[in-house]
C-alpha positions, 0 to 999 in steps of 0.5 A: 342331698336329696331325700325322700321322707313321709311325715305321715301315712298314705301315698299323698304325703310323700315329700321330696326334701333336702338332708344333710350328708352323713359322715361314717361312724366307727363300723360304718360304711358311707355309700352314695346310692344309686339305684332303689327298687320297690317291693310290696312291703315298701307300698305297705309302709307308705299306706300305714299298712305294714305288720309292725309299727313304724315312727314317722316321720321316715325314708322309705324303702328298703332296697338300694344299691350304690358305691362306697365313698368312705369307711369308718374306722375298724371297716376291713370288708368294703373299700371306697368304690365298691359296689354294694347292695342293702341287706334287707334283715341288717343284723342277720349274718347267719343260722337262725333269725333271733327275735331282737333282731327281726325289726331291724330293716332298711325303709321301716322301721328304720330309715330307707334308701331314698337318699343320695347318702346313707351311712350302713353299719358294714354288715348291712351291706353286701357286695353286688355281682360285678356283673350288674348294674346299680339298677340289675343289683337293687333287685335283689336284697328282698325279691331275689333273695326271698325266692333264693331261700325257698328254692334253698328250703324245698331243696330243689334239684334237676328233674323236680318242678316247681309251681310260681305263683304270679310274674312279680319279682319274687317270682321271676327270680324263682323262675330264673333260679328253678331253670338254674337248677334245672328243675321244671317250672309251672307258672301262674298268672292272669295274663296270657301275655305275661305268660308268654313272656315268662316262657321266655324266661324257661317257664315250662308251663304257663296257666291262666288262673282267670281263664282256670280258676280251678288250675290246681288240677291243671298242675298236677296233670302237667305234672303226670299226676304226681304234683309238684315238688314246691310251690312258690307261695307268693299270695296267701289265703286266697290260693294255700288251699289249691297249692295245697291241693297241687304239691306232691307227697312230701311236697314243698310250699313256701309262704312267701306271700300274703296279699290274697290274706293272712287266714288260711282254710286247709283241710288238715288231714290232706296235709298230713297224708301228704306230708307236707312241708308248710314253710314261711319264708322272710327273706335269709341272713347275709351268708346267704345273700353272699351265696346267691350273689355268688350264684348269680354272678357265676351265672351271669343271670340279669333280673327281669326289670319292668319299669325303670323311673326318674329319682323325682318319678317314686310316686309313679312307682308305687303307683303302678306297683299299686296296680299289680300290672309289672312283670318283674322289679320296678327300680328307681335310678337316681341319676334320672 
Protein backbone atom coordinates (compact mmCIF):
# COMPACT_ATOMS: atom_id res chain seq x y z
CA UNK A 1 0.00 0.00 0.00
CA UNK A 2 0.94 3.43 -0.16
CA UNK A 3 2.55 5.29 2.67
CA UNK A 4 4.13 8.03 3.59
CA UNK A 5 7.26 8.02 6.19
CA UNK A 6 9.98 10.62 7.31
CA UNK A 7 13.27 8.78 8.46
CA UNK A 8 14.71 12.02 9.26
CA UNK A 9 13.52 15.49 10.21
CA UNK A 10 12.93 18.31 7.89
CA UNK A 11 10.33 18.79 5.34
CA UNK A 12 13.17 17.43 2.54
CA UNK A 13 12.95 14.10 3.77
CA UNK A 14 9.67 13.43 3.20
CA UNK A 15 9.58 10.00 1.31
CA UNK A 16 6.60 8.20 -0.53
CA UNK A 17 7.15 4.16 0.15
CA UNK A 18 5.34 1.08 -0.08
CA UNK A 19 3.85 -0.74 3.30
CA UNK A 20 2.55 -3.82 3.75
CA UNK A 21 -1.40 -3.73 4.60
CA UNK A 22 -2.46 -4.47 8.41
CA UNK A 23 -4.51 -7.05 9.39
CA UNK A 24 -6.93 -6.04 12.85
CA UNK A 25 -5.96 -7.39 15.90
CA UNK A 26 -8.51 -8.13 18.91
CA UNK A 27 -10.25 -4.37 19.50
CA UNK A 28 -9.01 -3.03 16.36
CA UNK A 29 -10.61 -1.70 13.71
CA UNK A 30 -8.72 -1.91 10.01
CA UNK A 31 -9.85 1.28 8.00
CA UNK A 32 -8.94 2.33 4.42
CA UNK A 33 -8.11 6.12 4.50
CA UNK A 34 -9.21 8.46 2.56
CA UNK A 35 -8.86 11.73 2.94
CA UNK A 36 -6.08 13.64 5.68
CA UNK A 37 -5.70 17.34 6.67
CA UNK A 38 -3.03 19.21 7.91
CA UNK A 39 -2.72 21.04 11.22
CA UNK A 40 0.20 23.27 12.53
CA UNK A 41 1.37 20.36 14.63
CA UNK A 42 1.89 17.96 11.67
CA UNK A 43 4.50 20.84 9.80
CA UNK A 44 5.91 21.06 13.64
CA UNK A 45 6.77 17.13 13.79
CA UNK A 46 8.05 17.11 10.00
CA UNK A 47 10.77 19.89 11.01
CA UNK A 48 11.67 18.34 14.43
CA UNK A 49 9.91 21.01 16.08
CA UNK A 50 7.21 19.25 18.16
CA UNK A 51 6.87 19.68 21.98
CA UNK A 52 7.75 16.09 23.12
CA UNK A 53 10.10 13.61 21.49
CA UNK A 54 9.32 11.42 18.59
CA UNK A 55 11.30 8.18 17.33
CA UNK A 56 11.95 8.18 13.60
CA UNK A 57 11.52 6.76 11.41
CA UNK A 58 7.48 8.03 11.30
CA UNK A 59 4.00 8.18 9.31
CA UNK A 60 3.11 11.50 9.73
CA UNK A 61 -0.15 13.30 10.42
CA UNK A 62 -2.77 13.14 12.58
CA UNK A 63 -5.85 13.82 11.11
CA UNK A 64 -7.71 11.21 8.48
CA UNK A 65 -11.05 10.17 7.75
CA UNK A 66 -11.77 6.77 5.69
CA UNK A 67 -14.34 3.44 5.82
CA UNK A 68 -13.95 0.57 7.85
CA UNK A 69 -13.15 -2.70 6.17
CA UNK A 70 -12.74 -5.12 8.64
CA UNK A 71 -13.21 -5.61 12.50
CA UNK A 72 -11.24 -7.45 15.11
CA UNK A 73 -12.51 -9.55 17.17
CA UNK A 74 -14.77 -8.24 20.45
CA UNK A 75 -15.32 -4.55 18.16
CA UNK A 76 -19.25 -3.82 18.69
CA UNK A 77 -18.78 0.01 17.95
CA UNK A 78 -18.07 0.09 13.93
CA UNK A 79 -18.95 -2.25 11.26
CA UNK A 80 -17.28 -2.92 7.86
CA UNK A 81 -18.39 0.39 5.84
CA UNK A 82 -18.72 3.08 8.13
CA UNK A 83 -17.33 6.11 7.88
CA UNK A 84 -14.78 7.30 10.78
CA UNK A 85 -12.80 10.06 11.55
CA UNK A 86 -9.23 9.58 14.01
CA UNK A 87 -9.55 10.74 17.39
CA UNK A 88 -6.35 12.98 17.85
CA UNK A 89 -6.05 12.27 22.02
CA UNK A 90 -6.60 8.20 21.15
CA UNK A 91 -6.90 7.10 24.88
CA UNK A 92 -9.15 9.85 26.03
CA UNK A 93 -12.74 8.68 26.22
CA UNK A 94 -14.06 11.11 28.97
CA UNK A 95 -13.54 13.57 32.13
CA UNK A 96 -9.96 14.77 32.66
CA UNK A 97 -6.95 13.96 30.49
CA UNK A 98 -4.56 11.36 32.80
CA UNK A 99 -0.86 12.23 32.17
CA UNK A 100 -0.06 8.52 30.55
CA UNK A 101 -2.26 9.07 28.51
CA UNK A 102 -1.55 12.57 26.90
CA UNK A 103 1.49 11.42 24.26
CA UNK A 104 -0.71 8.86 22.80
CA UNK A 105 -1.49 10.55 19.16
CA UNK A 106 -1.87 9.85 15.53
CA UNK A 107 1.18 11.61 13.21
CA UNK A 108 3.78 11.74 16.46
CA UNK A 109 4.54 9.92 18.50
CA UNK A 110 2.68 7.37 17.05
CA UNK A 111 2.30 6.41 13.43
CA UNK A 112 0.00 8.75 11.41
CA UNK A 113 -2.68 8.91 8.61
CA UNK A 114 -0.66 8.88 5.42
CA UNK A 115 -1.26 5.19 4.54
CA UNK A 116 -3.76 3.70 2.54
CA UNK A 117 -4.69 1.20 5.64
CA UNK A 118 -4.26 1.62 9.10
CA UNK A 119 -5.46 -0.41 11.85
CA UNK A 120 -7.02 1.81 14.96
CA UNK A 121 -7.77 0.38 18.43
CA UNK A 122 -11.81 0.92 18.01
CA UNK A 123 -11.78 3.72 20.42
CA UNK A 124 -9.38 5.74 18.48
CA UNK A 125 -12.13 6.45 16.00
CA UNK A 126 -15.33 8.13 15.88
CA UNK A 127 -18.05 8.02 13.47
CA UNK A 128 -17.89 11.20 11.00
CA UNK A 129 -21.38 12.98 10.38
CA UNK A 130 -23.24 11.32 7.34
CA UNK A 131 -23.34 14.49 5.93
CA UNK A 132 -19.79 15.07 5.00
CA UNK A 133 -17.47 13.86 2.83
CA UNK A 134 -13.99 12.16 3.65
CA UNK A 135 -12.23 15.26 2.98
CA UNK A 136 -15.25 17.77 5.03
CA UNK A 137 -14.67 14.76 7.95
CA UNK A 138 -10.74 14.81 8.04
CA UNK A 139 -11.10 18.59 9.27
CA UNK A 140 -12.16 17.72 12.10
CA UNK A 141 -10.56 15.79 14.92
CA UNK A 142 -7.86 18.67 16.20
CA UNK A 143 -9.04 21.96 14.32
CA UNK A 144 -12.72 21.53 14.92
CA UNK A 145 -12.74 19.82 17.98
CA UNK A 146 -10.22 22.25 19.66
CA UNK A 147 -12.30 25.48 18.70
CA UNK A 148 -15.57 23.01 20.08
CA UNK A 149 -13.92 22.76 23.51
CA UNK A 150 -13.47 26.53 23.99
CA UNK A 151 -16.53 27.56 22.95
CA UNK A 152 -17.54 24.60 25.61
CA UNK A 153 -15.21 26.02 28.46
CA UNK A 154 -16.18 29.90 28.06
CA UNK A 155 -19.57 28.43 27.94
CA UNK A 156 -20.76 30.92 25.46
CA UNK A 157 -24.21 31.53 24.61
CA UNK A 158 -26.71 33.92 22.22
CA UNK A 159 -26.08 37.33 22.93
CA UNK A 160 -22.41 37.14 24.08
CA UNK A 161 -19.34 37.85 21.58
CA UNK A 162 -16.35 36.35 20.80
CA UNK A 163 -13.02 37.35 19.57
CA UNK A 164 -11.09 34.87 16.71
CA UNK A 165 -7.75 35.28 16.45
CA UNK A 166 -6.78 34.65 12.65
CA UNK A 167 -8.59 32.62 9.50
CA UNK A 168 -7.10 29.26 10.08
CA UNK A 169 -9.08 26.26 10.88
CA UNK A 170 -9.22 26.37 14.43
CA UNK A 171 -10.63 29.71 13.64
CA UNK A 172 -13.26 29.16 11.30
CA UNK A 173 -14.77 26.27 13.28
CA UNK A 174 -14.79 28.99 16.01
CA UNK A 175 -16.59 31.19 13.99
CA UNK A 176 -19.07 28.55 12.70
CA UNK A 177 -19.76 27.48 16.03
CA UNK A 178 -19.68 31.19 17.72
CA UNK A 179 -22.68 32.07 14.96
CA UNK A 180 -24.29 28.23 15.98
CA UNK A 181 -24.50 29.57 19.09
CA UNK A 182 -25.83 32.64 18.30
CA UNK A 183 -23.23 34.80 20.00
CA UNK A 184 -21.51 37.71 18.05
CA UNK A 185 -17.97 37.40 16.86
CA UNK A 186 -14.88 39.91 16.06
CA UNK A 187 -12.56 38.32 14.00
CA UNK A 188 -9.01 39.17 13.36
CA UNK A 189 -6.82 38.94 10.47
CA UNK A 190 -4.01 40.29 8.13
CA UNK A 191 -5.77 40.36 5.20
CA UNK A 192 -8.96 42.71 4.22
CA UNK A 193 -9.94 39.96 1.82
CA UNK A 194 -10.00 37.21 4.03
CA UNK A 195 -12.11 39.27 6.17
CA UNK A 196 -14.46 39.67 3.75
CA UNK A 197 -14.66 36.17 3.51
CA UNK A 198 -15.14 35.63 6.82
CA UNK A 199 -18.18 37.65 7.02
CA UNK A 200 -19.54 35.57 4.82
CA UNK A 201 -19.23 33.14 7.26
CA UNK A 202 -21.16 35.35 10.00
CA UNK A 203 -18.09 37.35 10.97
CA UNK A 204 -19.91 40.24 12.72
CA UNK A 205 -16.76 42.52 12.78
CA UNK A 206 -13.64 41.98 10.92
CA UNK A 207 -10.44 44.09 11.86
CA UNK A 208 -7.13 44.13 10.07
CA UNK A 209 -4.19 43.82 12.94
CA UNK A 210 -1.42 45.33 10.27
CA UNK A 211 -3.54 48.14 9.42
CA UNK A 212 -4.48 48.15 13.42
CA UNK A 213 -1.83 46.83 15.39
CA UNK A 214 -3.18 48.20 18.39
CA UNK A 215 -6.85 46.35 17.67
CA UNK A 216 -7.58 45.70 21.33
CA UNK A 217 -9.21 48.83 21.38
CA UNK A 218 -10.98 48.63 18.41
CA UNK A 219 -12.54 45.44 20.01
CA UNK A 220 -13.84 46.75 22.99
CA UNK A 221 -15.34 49.72 21.02
CA UNK A 222 -17.24 47.21 18.65
CA UNK A 223 -18.22 45.70 21.98
CA UNK A 224 -19.95 49.07 23.58
CA UNK A 225 -16.96 49.22 25.63
CA UNK A 226 -17.50 46.37 27.90
CA UNK A 227 -15.10 43.80 26.05
CA UNK A 228 -15.91 40.55 24.87
CA UNK A 229 -16.97 37.66 26.67
CA UNK A 230 -13.97 34.84 25.19
CA UNK A 231 -11.35 35.11 22.87
CA UNK A 232 -10.26 32.47 20.60
CA UNK A 233 -6.40 32.56 21.64
CA UNK A 234 -4.97 30.83 18.54
CA UNK A 235 -1.37 32.74 18.62
CA UNK A 236 0.23 33.19 21.96
CA UNK A 237 2.75 35.53 23.17
CA UNK A 238 2.90 37.92 20.88
CA UNK A 239 -1.10 38.83 20.91
CA UNK A 240 -2.03 37.37 25.20
CA UNK A 241 -1.44 40.83 26.35
CA UNK A 242 -3.97 42.69 23.88
CA UNK A 243 -6.55 39.54 24.38
CA UNK A 244 -5.94 40.50 27.67
CA UNK A 245 -6.46 43.83 27.52
CA UNK A 246 -9.83 43.18 24.81
CA UNK A 247 -11.97 40.47 27.17
CA UNK A 248 -14.50 41.59 29.52
CA UNK A 249 -14.87 41.46 33.55
CA UNK A 250 -15.17 37.60 34.01
CA UNK A 251 -13.91 37.07 30.55
CA UNK A 252 -12.89 33.84 28.78
CA UNK A 253 -9.48 33.50 26.81
CA UNK A 254 -8.65 30.00 25.40
CA UNK A 255 -4.98 29.31 24.83
CA UNK A 256 -5.21 27.33 21.96
CA UNK A 257 -2.24 28.55 20.19
CA UNK A 258 1.47 29.33 20.48
CA UNK A 259 3.28 30.45 17.03
CA UNK A 260 3.37 34.23 17.96
CA UNK A 261 5.66 32.34 21.37
CA UNK A 262 5.44 29.95 24.40
CA UNK A 263 6.60 33.34 26.99
CA UNK A 264 3.79 35.66 27.78
CA UNK A 265 4.22 39.18 29.46
CA UNK A 266 0.68 40.16 31.33
CA UNK A 267 0.32 42.35 33.66
CA UNK A 268 -1.06 40.21 36.79
CA UNK A 269 -3.29 42.79 38.61
CA UNK A 270 -5.30 43.59 35.27
CA UNK A 271 -6.09 39.90 35.13
CA UNK A 272 -7.09 39.88 38.49
CA UNK A 273 -9.43 42.80 38.56
CA UNK A 274 -11.02 41.45 35.71
CA UNK A 275 -11.16 38.14 36.95
CA UNK A 276 -10.14 36.40 34.04
CA UNK A 277 -10.17 32.89 33.16
CA UNK A 278 -6.82 31.91 31.31
CA UNK A 279 -7.45 28.68 29.89
CA UNK A 280 -5.12 26.17 27.92
CA UNK A 281 -6.70 24.13 25.58
CA UNK A 282 -5.42 20.65 23.63
CA UNK A 283 -8.05 19.72 22.06
CA UNK A 284 -10.91 17.16 24.23
CA UNK A 285 -11.40 13.33 24.78
CA UNK A 286 -13.82 11.10 22.46
CA UNK A 287 -17.21 12.12 24.50
CA UNK A 288 -16.99 15.05 23.31
CA UNK A 289 -15.92 14.62 19.81
CA UNK A 290 -19.21 12.36 19.60
CA UNK A 291 -21.01 15.67 21.03
CA UNK A 292 -19.61 18.14 18.18
CA UNK A 293 -20.26 15.74 15.61
CA UNK A 294 -23.77 15.43 16.72
CA UNK A 295 -23.76 19.12 16.75
CA UNK A 296 -22.68 19.48 13.40
CA UNK A 297 -24.42 17.00 11.71
CA UNK A 298 -27.85 18.44 13.21
CA UNK A 299 -26.64 21.53 11.69
CA UNK A 300 -25.80 20.41 8.45
CA UNK A 301 -22.69 22.83 9.14
CA UNK A 302 -19.61 21.98 6.13
CA UNK A 303 -15.87 23.22 6.93
CA UNK A 304 -14.34 25.79 5.12
CA UNK A 305 -11.56 23.70 3.05
CA UNK A 306 -8.86 26.21 1.31
CA UNK A 307 -6.98 23.70 -0.84
CA UNK A 308 -7.50 20.23 -1.57
CA UNK A 309 -4.11 18.16 -2.79
CA UNK A 310 -3.27 14.87 -4.67
CA UNK A 311 -2.06 12.00 -2.00
CA UNK A 312 1.24 12.30 -4.20
CA UNK A 313 1.05 16.54 -3.67
CA UNK A 314 1.85 16.25 0.97
CA UNK A 315 4.85 18.39 0.33
CA UNK A 316 2.87 21.06 -1.36
CA UNK A 317 0.51 21.03 1.62
CA UNK A 318 2.95 21.68 4.13
CA UNK A 319 4.48 24.07 2.05
CA UNK A 320 1.67 26.37 1.76
CA UNK A 321 0.70 25.62 5.56
CA UNK A 322 4.42 26.96 5.80
CA UNK A 323 3.30 30.29 4.39
CA UNK A 324 0.26 30.75 6.50
CA UNK A 325 -1.56 32.48 3.41
CA UNK A 326 -4.92 29.49 3.81
CA UNK A 327 -8.16 30.47 4.91
CA UNK A 328 -9.41 27.12 6.63
CA UNK A 329 -8.24 23.45 6.51
CA UNK A 330 -5.76 22.29 4.10
CA UNK A 331 -6.77 18.45 3.16
CA UNK A 332 -5.13 15.64 1.43
CA UNK A 333 -7.73 13.32 -0.73
CA UNK A 334 -5.93 10.22 -1.36
CA UNK A 335 -7.92 9.11 -4.68
CA UNK A 336 -6.19 12.26 -6.39
Amino acid sequence: MRAYQLPAFGLEHLRRIELPEPQPGPGQVLVKLEAASLNYRDLLMAKGQLYRAVELPIVPVSDGAGTVCAIGEGVTRFKPGDKVTTLYKSRWLAGAIRPEWAGIEPGGPDDGVMREFACFDAYALVHAPSHLSHLQAATLPIAALTAWQALEMAHVTSGQSVLILGTGGVSLFALQFAKLRGARAIVLSSSDEKLKRAKTLGADVGINYVTHPQWSPLVREATGGRGVDAVIETVGASTLPQSMDAVAIHGFIGMVGFMGGNEASITLTQALLKRVHLQGISVAPLEQHERMNAAIEQARLEPVIDHVYGFEQLREGFDLMATGKHFGKIAIDFSK
